[in-house]
C-alpha angles and dihedrals in degrees: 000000000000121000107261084214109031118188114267116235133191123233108205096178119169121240106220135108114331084351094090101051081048090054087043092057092038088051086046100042104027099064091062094062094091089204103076120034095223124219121192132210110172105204107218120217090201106114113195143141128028099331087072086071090057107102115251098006086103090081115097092218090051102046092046090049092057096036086061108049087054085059094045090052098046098051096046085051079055098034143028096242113213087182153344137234111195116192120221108011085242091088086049109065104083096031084082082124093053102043098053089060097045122032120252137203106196119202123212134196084182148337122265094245097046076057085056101050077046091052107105086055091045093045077244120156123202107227131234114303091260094040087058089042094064095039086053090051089049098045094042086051089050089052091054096041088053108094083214141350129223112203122198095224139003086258098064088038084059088047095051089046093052121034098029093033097237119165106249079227089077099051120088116189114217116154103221090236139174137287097256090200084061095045116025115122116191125228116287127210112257107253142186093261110204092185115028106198124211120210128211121179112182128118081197092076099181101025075054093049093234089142088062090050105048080049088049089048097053090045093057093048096054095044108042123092123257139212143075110000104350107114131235122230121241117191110207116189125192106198148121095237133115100262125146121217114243134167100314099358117099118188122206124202135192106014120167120220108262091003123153090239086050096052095048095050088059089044092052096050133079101211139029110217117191108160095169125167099211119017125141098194114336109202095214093070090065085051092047085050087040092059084054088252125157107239135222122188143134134268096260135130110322098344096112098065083066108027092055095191103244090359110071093000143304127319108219135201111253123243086016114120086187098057084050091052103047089047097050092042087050092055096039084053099050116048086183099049085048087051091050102049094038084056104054086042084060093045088049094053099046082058121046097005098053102129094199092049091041093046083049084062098041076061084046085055100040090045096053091054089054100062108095114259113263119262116257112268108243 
């Protein structure tokens, strides 16, 4: 029987990237669990107006930590807060005070180091050494003040194991994933495809690797054989970036995360190409699985829990437009291969990238900070 008055818990979640399809999916699948009573402060990254003028709130770090602890305050002044989950650790960092009142559970797509070893993708510079000294304190200190950490992959966990010196007791891994009810695509029938059509969602064209792909495209259509029965390759990108159609290549503008429009164009495709240069855990490539698509992508960051190389698709080198060539042309040429690999993508995803089943156990998690501590044993 549900709690009549179940704690109330605030939800800090950035607004920045994927993270705000990932806040979208927590504020629509958190409020039916009937244990916890869910708030919700979205911490924008949009700096504007005359507090850009104010020195050092430029930083990103330091305007979500404040940011935070504004929202913080003010929930626990409306509620009375049980417990926090702060998402990414960046508006964390300053809320030590905060967090060692109130329990927290704080939620990584990946470490800070693990962004710095990214930086060059991100257009992301490491500070001076002692700079970097004092962000690797704060962020250590964020980790220990945390009650409990949930971690997107097994990459970031390691990271947080062995560079912050967190117990791997602590770290609970829970991909954020996608609403299966949204997203799911049944098994189709395989048929004689005359066009194959490739999918790229990314508003980062070239950190995505989108530029490589449009190349690797042409490519295949000039070089692949035509005539009865052999199929031609369409590219379809969804992204915000200056690109002009041209013959095979569909651009798709102003689509909204989990929208209607969004969900069809992935239905409606054969193959999910996502050939990025620096990545930790793109959501877009659990909604590709979920749609039952073969998936393509490079060994970086986190990729390979979900692009399990022969498995749910092809692992390419990054930067190469011929490892991009031979894999998709593997996969145009070969509707089963593309069935078999679609289907065990699906089958992954509804797994371990469920994000109903994964949101259930961020309230496991949150519960389970919330029991008083044990009395010491005499």
């Amino acid at each position: 029987m549900a709690d009549r008055n179940p704690p109330t818990v605030a939800f800090v979640l950035e607004q920045t990237l994927g993270h705000v399809t990932h806040s979208q999916n927590l504020r629509s699948l958190v409020p039916r669990d009937e244990r916890i009573t869910a708030t919700f402060y979205p911490i924008a990254y949009e700096l504007d107006g005359w507090l850009s003028r104010v020195p050092g709130y430029s930083n990103w770090t330091v305007r979500a930590g404040v940011r935070a602890r504004r929202a913080i305050r003010n929930s626990n002044r409306a509620h009375d807060v049980r417990a926090l989950f702060i998402h990414t650790q960046v508006p964390s960092v300053l809320a030590a005070r905060w967090m060692k009142r109130i329990p927290t559970v704080v939620s990584v797509d990946a470490t800070p180091i693990q962004y710095d070893q990214l930086g060059a993708q991100y257009m992301h510079q490491r500070a001076g050494r002692m700079a970097e000294g004092i962000k690797w304190r704060l962020n250590r200190n964020a980790f220990a003040n945390a009650a409990h950490l949930v971690s997107w992959s097994e990459w970031s966990k390691q990271s947080l194991i062995a560079d912050y010196g967190v117990p791997a007791s602590k770290v609970t891994v829970l991909a954020p994933g996608v609403e299966l009810a949204q997203w799911s695509r049944p098994p189709a029938p395989i048929a004689d495809d005359s066009v194959v059509k490739i999918l790229f969602v990314g508003g980062d064209l070239e950190r995505k690797g989108g530029s490589l792909l449009i190349e690797a495209v042409r490519q295949l259509r000039s070089t692949m054989p035509h005539g009865v029965g052999l199929p031609t390759v369409e590219l379809h990108l969804a992204t915000g970036a200056d690109v002009a159609d041209e013959p095979g290549i569909i651009v798709h503008r102003g689509l909204r995360p989990n929208s209607a429009e969004l969900i069809a164009l992935y239905h409606d495709a054969d193959v999910f190409c996502l050939p990025t240069l620096g990545d930790c855990l793109p959501m877009v490539l659990s909604e590709a699985g979920a749609a039952r698509l073969p998936l393509v992508a490079t060994d970086v960051g986190a990729l390979p829990e979900i692009v399990q190389d022969g498995r749910t698709g092809l692992i390419v080198e990054p930067g190469s437009v011929a490892s991009l060539v031979a894999a998709l042309s593997r996969l145009v040429t070969d509707a089963n291969l593309r069935r078999t690999f679609g289907d065990n993508a699906a089958a992954l995803v509804a797994d371990r990238f469920d994000a109903a089943k994964n949101s259930a156990r961020i309230v496991d998690v949150l519960v389970d900070v919330m029991k008083p501590a044990a009395p010491p044993r005499r």
